[in-house]
N, C-alpha and C positions, 0 to 999 in steps of 0.2 A: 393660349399656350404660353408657358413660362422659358425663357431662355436664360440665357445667364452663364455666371462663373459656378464653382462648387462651394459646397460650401465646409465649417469647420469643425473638429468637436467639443465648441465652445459656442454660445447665443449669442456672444459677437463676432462678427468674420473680420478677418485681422491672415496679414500676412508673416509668412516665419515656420517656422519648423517647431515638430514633435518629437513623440519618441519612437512614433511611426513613420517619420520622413514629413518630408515639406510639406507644408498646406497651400493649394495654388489659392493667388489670389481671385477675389471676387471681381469684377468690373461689374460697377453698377452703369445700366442703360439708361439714358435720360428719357421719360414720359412727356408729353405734352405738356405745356407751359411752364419748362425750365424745373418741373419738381421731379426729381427721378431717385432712382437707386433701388436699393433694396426695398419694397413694398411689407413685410414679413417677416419675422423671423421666427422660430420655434423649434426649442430645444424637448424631444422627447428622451425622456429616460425608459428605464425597465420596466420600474412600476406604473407609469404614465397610462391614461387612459390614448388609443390611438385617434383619436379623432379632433387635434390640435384644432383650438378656434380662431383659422386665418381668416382674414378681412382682406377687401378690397378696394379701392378708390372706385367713386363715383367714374361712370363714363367707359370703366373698363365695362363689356359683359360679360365674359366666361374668361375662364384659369384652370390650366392644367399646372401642377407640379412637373416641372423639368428637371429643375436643379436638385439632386439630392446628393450629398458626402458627406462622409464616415471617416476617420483621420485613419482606418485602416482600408479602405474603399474606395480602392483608385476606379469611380465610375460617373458614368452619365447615365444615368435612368429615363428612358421616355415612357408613354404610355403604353406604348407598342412591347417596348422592353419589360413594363413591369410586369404583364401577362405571365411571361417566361420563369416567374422564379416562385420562392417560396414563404415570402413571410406577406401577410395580407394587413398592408398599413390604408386606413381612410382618413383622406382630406378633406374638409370641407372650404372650399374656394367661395364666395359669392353665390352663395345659399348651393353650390352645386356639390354634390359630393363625387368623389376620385375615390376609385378601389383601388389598391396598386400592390404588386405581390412582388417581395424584396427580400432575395437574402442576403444577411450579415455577415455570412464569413464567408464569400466569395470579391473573387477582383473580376472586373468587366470591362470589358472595351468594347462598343458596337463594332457590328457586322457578321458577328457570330446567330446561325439560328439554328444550331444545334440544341439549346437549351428548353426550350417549347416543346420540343417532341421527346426531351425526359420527360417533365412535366405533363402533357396529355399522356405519357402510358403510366406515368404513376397513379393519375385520375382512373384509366382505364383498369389496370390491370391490381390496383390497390397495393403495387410491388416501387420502391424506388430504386434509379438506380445510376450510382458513382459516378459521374461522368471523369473521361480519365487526361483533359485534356491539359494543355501545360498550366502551372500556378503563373501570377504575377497579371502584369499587364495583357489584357485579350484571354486571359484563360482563368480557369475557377481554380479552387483552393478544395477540393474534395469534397463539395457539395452535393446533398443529396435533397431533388427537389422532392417537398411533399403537398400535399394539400392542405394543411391543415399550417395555423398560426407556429412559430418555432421564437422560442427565449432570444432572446439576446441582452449581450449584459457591459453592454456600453451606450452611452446617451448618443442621437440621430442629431444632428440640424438642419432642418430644412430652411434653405434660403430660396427668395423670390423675388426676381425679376422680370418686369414685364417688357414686353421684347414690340418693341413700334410696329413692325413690319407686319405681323399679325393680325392689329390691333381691327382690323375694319374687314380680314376673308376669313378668320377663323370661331366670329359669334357662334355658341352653340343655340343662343335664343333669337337669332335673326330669323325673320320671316323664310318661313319654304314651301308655301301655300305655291300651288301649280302656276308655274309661269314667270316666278317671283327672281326665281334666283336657277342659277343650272341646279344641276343634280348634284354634282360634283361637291359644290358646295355645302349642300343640303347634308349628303352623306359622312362628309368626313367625322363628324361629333358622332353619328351612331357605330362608326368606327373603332373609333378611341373610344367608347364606350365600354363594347362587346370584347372588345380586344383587352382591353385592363380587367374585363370579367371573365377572360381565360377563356371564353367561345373558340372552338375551331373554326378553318377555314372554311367548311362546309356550312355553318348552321350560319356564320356572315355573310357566305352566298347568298341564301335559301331565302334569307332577313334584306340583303341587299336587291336582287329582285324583286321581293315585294313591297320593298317601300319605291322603288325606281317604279310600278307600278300607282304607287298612291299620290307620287309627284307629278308623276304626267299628266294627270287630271283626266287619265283614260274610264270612262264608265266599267265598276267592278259588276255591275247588274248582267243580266243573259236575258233581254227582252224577249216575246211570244216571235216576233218578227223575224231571230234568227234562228227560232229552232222549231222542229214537230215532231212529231209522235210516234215514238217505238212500234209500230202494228204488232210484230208476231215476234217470238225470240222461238229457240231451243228451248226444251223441258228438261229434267235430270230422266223423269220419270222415264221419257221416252228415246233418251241419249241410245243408238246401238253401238253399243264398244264393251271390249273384255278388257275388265282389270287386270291391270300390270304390276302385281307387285317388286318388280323389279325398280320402278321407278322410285320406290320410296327412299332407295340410299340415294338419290340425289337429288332429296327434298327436305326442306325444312319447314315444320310447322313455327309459326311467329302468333305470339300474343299479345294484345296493346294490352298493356297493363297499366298506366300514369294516374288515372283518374281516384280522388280521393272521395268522392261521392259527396260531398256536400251540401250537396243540396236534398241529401236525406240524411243530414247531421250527422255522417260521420268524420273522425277526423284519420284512421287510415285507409288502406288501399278497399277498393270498395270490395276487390275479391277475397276479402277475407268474412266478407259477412258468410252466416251460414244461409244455406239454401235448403238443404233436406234432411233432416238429423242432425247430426254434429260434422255434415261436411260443409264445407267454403266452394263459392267458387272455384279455388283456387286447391283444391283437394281431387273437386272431382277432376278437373282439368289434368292432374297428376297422373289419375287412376285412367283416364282415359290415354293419357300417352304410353302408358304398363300395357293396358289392354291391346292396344294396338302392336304393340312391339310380340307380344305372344301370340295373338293369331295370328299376323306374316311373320314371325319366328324370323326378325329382323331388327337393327336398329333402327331408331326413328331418331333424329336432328328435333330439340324443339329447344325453343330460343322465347325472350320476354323482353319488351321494349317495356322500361321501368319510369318512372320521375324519381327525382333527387328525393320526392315524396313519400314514397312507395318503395323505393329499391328495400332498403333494409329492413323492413315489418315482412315483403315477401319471401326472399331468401333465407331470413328465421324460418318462414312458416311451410318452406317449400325444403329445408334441408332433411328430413326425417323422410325424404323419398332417395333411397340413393339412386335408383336408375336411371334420377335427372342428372344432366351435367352440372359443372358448377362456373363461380366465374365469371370471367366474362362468355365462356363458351355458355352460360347459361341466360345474360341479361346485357343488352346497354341502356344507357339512360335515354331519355329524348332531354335537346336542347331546351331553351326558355328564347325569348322573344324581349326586347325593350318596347316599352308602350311608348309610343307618338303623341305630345300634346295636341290636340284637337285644332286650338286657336291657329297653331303657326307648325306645323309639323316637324318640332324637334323636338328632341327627347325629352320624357317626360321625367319629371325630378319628383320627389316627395323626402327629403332628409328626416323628417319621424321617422320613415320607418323606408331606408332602400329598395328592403324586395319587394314593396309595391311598384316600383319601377319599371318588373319585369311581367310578362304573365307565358302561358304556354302556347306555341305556335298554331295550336289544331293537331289533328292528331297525321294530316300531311306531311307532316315533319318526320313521320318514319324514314324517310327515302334520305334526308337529309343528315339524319342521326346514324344510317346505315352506314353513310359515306365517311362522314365524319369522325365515325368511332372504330372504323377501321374493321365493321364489323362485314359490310359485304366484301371488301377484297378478302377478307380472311374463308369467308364461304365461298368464294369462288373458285380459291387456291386449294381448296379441301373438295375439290368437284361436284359444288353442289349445283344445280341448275333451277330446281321449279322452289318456289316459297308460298304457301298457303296462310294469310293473314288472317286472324279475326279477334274479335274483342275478350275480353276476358270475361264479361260478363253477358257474354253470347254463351251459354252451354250446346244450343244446337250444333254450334260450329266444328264439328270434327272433320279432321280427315277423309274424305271421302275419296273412295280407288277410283271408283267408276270416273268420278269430276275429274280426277289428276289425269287420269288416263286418255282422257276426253280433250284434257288444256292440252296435254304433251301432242297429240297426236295432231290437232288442229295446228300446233305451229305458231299461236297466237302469241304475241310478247304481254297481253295481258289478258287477265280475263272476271270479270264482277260478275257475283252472284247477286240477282235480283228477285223479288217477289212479288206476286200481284197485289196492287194498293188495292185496302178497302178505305171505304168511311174513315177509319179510326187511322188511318195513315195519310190525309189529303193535305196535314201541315209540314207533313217531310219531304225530302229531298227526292226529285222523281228522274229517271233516264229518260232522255230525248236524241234525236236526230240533229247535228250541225249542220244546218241548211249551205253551209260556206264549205265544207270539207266534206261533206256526208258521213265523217264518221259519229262515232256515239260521245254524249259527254254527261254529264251530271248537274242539277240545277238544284241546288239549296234552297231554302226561302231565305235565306239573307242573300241571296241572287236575283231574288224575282221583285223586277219593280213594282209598285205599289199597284200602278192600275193595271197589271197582268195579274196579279193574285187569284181572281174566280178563277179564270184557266189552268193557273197551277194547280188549285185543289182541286180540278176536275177529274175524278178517279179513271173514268171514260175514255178520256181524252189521252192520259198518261198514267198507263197503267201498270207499269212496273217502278220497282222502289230499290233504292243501295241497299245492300242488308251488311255490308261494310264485311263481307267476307272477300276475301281477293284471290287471287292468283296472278302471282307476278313470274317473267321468264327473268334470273338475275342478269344472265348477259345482257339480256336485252334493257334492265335498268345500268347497266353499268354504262350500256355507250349512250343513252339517254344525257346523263352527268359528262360525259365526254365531250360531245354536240355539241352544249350549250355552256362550256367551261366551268363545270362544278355545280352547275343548280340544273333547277329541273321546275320547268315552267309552270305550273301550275295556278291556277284560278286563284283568284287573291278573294275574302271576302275581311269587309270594315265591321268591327263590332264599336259602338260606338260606349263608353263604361265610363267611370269615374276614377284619379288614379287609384286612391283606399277604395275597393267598392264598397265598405261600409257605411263611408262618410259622402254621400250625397253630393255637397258640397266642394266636395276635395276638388282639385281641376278635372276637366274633360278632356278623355283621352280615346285614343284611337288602338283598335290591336286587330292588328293585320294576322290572319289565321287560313289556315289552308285543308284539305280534306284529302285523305287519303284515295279516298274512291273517284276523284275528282281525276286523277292521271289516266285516266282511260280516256281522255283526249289528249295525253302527252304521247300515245304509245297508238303510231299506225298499223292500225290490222287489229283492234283491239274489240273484244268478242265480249259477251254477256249471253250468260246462260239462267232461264227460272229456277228453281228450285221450292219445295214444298214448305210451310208455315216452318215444320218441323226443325228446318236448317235455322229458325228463325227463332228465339226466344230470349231475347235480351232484357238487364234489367235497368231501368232508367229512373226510376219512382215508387215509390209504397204499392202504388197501384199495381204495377209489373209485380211486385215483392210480393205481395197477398198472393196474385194468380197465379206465381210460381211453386209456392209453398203448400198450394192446395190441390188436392184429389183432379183436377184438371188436367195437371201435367207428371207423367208417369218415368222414376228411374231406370233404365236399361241397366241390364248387364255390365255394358261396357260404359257404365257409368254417364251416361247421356241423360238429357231432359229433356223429356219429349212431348206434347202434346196425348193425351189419351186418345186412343181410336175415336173413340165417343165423340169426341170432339171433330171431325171432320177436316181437323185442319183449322180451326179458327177458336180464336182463345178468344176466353170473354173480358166481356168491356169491365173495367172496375171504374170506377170514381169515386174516389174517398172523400171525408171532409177536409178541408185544407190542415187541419190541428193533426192530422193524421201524415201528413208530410215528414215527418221524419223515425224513423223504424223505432227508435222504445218507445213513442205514442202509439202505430202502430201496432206492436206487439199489444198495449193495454187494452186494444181495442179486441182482439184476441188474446186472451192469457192462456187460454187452456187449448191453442192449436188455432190452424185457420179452419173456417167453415166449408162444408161439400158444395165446390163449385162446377162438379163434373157435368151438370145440366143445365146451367146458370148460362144465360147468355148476355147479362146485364146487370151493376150492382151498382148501387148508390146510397154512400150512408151518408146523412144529412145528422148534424150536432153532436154530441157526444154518446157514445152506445157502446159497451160491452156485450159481446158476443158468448154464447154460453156452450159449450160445448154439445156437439150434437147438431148444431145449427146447420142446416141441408137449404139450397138458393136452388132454384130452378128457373126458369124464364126469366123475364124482367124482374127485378126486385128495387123498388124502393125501401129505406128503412129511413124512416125521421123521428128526430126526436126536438123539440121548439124550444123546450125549457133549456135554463141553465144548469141544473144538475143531470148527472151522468144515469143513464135508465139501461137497463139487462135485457135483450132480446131473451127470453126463454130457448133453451132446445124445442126443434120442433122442425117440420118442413114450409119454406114459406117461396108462394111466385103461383105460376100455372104450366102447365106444360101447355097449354096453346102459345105461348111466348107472350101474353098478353100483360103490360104493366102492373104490378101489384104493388101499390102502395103501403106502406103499415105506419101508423104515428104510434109512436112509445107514450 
């Protein structure tokens, strides 16, 4: 932390007057062994790149800018302050870099925090707006905060003084390994962090609990010891209840929409791939919110949890529907997360490149982004009560009356929809009993210690799965947040990564990430109900992408993707060759459509292979091809209807 005098609009700070009024003088602090004063100076101009190359004395470890004036700028700027405004200057300190958001034609005086909360509705609402308080001293000059960098057209100096008193409780690379140091201590850098990156108070909550989780050195695993096995749930099939249409006006359908698909080489939002002809995810999704609105001859609430990633490739792609809301009545963002270095748990730095810094919380952070963006008090205020969550790239996932009507009646403040694990689900996340509370909770496999793993994937044993569809009661999320003063406790898991994940090498970092479907142990009295394959079809990989694209799974009316009768409920296995990992390889492997996998219970393409049209899979099917060049499966029918494996080498 930098203390100090202010400074002038000139690279030397000097006492005396302008044509702006006085310049206060500087008092330089003296540093350890009589050498002190000013450490810095640097004059930015207009045309100036913003990332001036300060330096620091041996022996200091971390520096924030404190000191910043403007010969028209009666202010003191801290970290905390710099969140609140509008111009986005980066420091780099001793290899650390400082994001700090500063406007130029306003006057400041701390103690005002009126200013942040222009500033988050400008983020939110994409609207700025005048704040009308007095000019001069303690008040602004008709500033309108924006998001975005804004001109200014006089030279900045930043002066720097390092201030003793700091020198030895405010390291941001001091050790914070569990036990090391308090919490207190540990926290305040991912503080001053979050907070100069314009985070709200909720997503620092959400970030502050789960690192006061990583400090304590409390085990994030769910040993076999505390937990056992869901025996029987409720079925949909077999639920007795009349739907209520009435309940849909105080319901919102919610979609996690953030995810950029990358790991099947795309670079936007993965709902915009197409699914079935020339619709998208995110078309049918549209057509299914229409459909629904015309057979209950009612509105429907639906709403889209975005990434800074994703928001604007969707709302282009989602504006040609007018019966969707817009706005923010139609989207919030989710928060971002700082990554933890591994060695010493504090923040992690990378100056190439900042936003490796950050990474995304899990998709947990809905609750947290709800709060935050002001998005659940606004639905509460508008009377809405139930919320139906699910993925975007779930199409089973619709509204269902019969379920809402079932959650409503039951009373329950939550409720997950689950499905029976087979084989092909034994590495995912399974429901169990809390042998401590008896109520129900969630176990990832980045929760299950190493030598419990057989038990986990025993289908047997734990037989129902998240299918990441939700039903949430909002009151009842809202005093959840109340409770526990702004967060909402939820299961922490450690992903352990690198900061660039590209670059192997780069430091080892930690990223604390959280699971939506996890809060069914936040929420007492909290219910799970089965539901058929059907509710189930999400897409994760090529493999999912092929078997959705093909004769296996059937359009509905109301624009739903559903399993064919034929199918019984159970989609077939695919396994691509890994060169096929990403969708226009994919596609090449199929040019002229995917193959008939409406009888196909198993598919395995082994080396490079071109699919011919006409190509029919039944049973088991192997297809290998050993060489390096690319060989054509002919049209034709290939497998057995006894299910028996049938190999073919090209």
């Amino acid at each position: 932390t930098w203390a100090g005098g202010a400074g002038c609009a000139s690279s030397a700070a000097k006492n005396g007057t302008s044509e702006d009024g006085p310049t206060p003088q500087v008092i330089p602090q003296a540093s350890e062994g009589g050498s002190g004063g000013i450490l810095a100076t640097q004059q930015l101009m207009p045309e100036d790149n913003v990332e001036p190359p300060f330096s620091a004395p041996a022996g200091w470890p971390s520096f924030g800018c404190k000191a910043l004036k403007h010969a028209t700028l009666r202010a003191i700027f801290t970290h905390r302050l710099a969140r609140q405004m509008g111009h986005r200057v980066s420091i780099t300190v001793a290899k650390k870099v400082f994001r700090m958001e500063v406007p130029l034609d306003a006057a400041w005086k701390g103690g005002q925090s009126q200013p942040h909360r222009w500033l988050n509705e400008a983020r939110r609402t994409g609207r700025s707006r005048t704040p009308r308080t007095p000019t001069g001293a303690g008040g602004f000059n008709s500033h309108k905060p924006t998001c975005s960098s804004e001109s200014f057209s006089k030279p900045i100096t930043y002066l720097m003084v390092p201030d003793p008193k700091k020198r030895k409780t405010d390291s941001m690379g001091a050790n914070c390994t569990a036990g090391n140091r308090k919490f207190d201590d540990c926290w305040s850098a991912f503080q001053t962090k979050m907070e100069a990156e314009g985070l709200n108070e909720a997503a620092i909550a959400a970030f502050k609990y789960n690192y006061s989780v990583l400090v304590s050195g409390e085990s994030t695993t769910i040993p076999e010891s505390a937990i056992g096995p869901v025996d029987s749930l409720p079925a949909l099939d077999s639920l007795n209840v009349t739907p209520d249409p009435s309940l849909l006006k105080s319901t919102v359908v919610l979609k996690l929409n953030g995810g950029l698909g990358t790991g099947m080489g795309l670079d936007k939002a993965k709902s915009l791939l197409k699914v079935t002809g020339d619709n998208s995810f995110l078309d049918l999704i549209a057509k299914q919110v229409e459909s629904m609105k015309k057979e209950h001859k009612t509105d429907l609430a639906f709403m889209l949890m975005n990434s800074f990633s994703t928001s604007k490739d969707t709302l282009e792609a989602l504006s040609k529907y007018s019966g969707l809301p817009q706005g923010s009545d139609l989207e919030f963002v989710q928060n971002k997360a700082p990554k933890v270095t591994a060695s010493d748990l504090s923040p992690a730095t990378w100056p190439a490149d900042p936003s490796h810094e950050w990474c995304p919380p899990g998709h947990g952070d809905l609750y947290p982004a709800m709060l935050g963006s002001g998005t659940l008090d606004k639905l509460l205020e508008k009377g809405f009560k139930y919320m139906f969550v699910s993925n975007s790239d779930n199409l089973g996932a619709t509204l269902d009356l019969k379920l809402l009507t079932y959650f409503a009646t039951s009373k329950a403040p939550f409720m997950m929809e689950v499905a029976t694990r087979m084989d092909a689900d034994k590495k995912g996340g399974h429901l169990a009993k809390d042998l401590k509370t008896g109520g129900l909770l969630l176990r990832e496999s980045a929760q299950c210690p190493e030598e419990d793993e057989k038990a986990f994937q025993d289908v047997t044993r734990y037989k129902f799965f998240n299918t990441n569809n939700l039903w949430v009661d909002l009151v009842a999320l809202k005093s959840i947040f109340e409770k526990h003063g702004g967060s909402i406790p939820l299961p922490v898991m450690k992903n352990a990564k690198t900061v660039d994940p590209r670059d192997k090498k780069s430091t080892p970092v930690l990223q604390l990430e959280t699971a939506m479907g996890a809060a069914i142990s936040c929420f007492e009295g909290a219910i799970a109900v089965v539901i058929p394959r059907e509710r189930f079809a999400p897409v994760k990989t090529t493999n999912d992408l092929l078997a959705l694209r093909s004769d296996a799974y059937q359009l509905t009316k109301d624009s739903r993707i559903m399993l064919a009768p034929q199918r019984n409920g159970v989609p077939p296995t695919i396994k691509l060759d890994g060169r096929y990992k990403f969708v226009d390889a994919m596609e090449q492997l199929c040019p002229n459509g995917p193959p008939s996998l409406i009888k196909c219970k198993s598919l395995e393409i082994e080396g490079e292979v071109i699919l011919s049209k006409g190509v029919i899979f039944q049973g088991a099917v192997v297809i290998k091809n050993s060489t390096s060049e690319a060989k054509t499966l002919p049209a034709g029918t290939y497998g057995s209807t006894d299910f028996k494996k049938m190999t073919y080498e090209l």
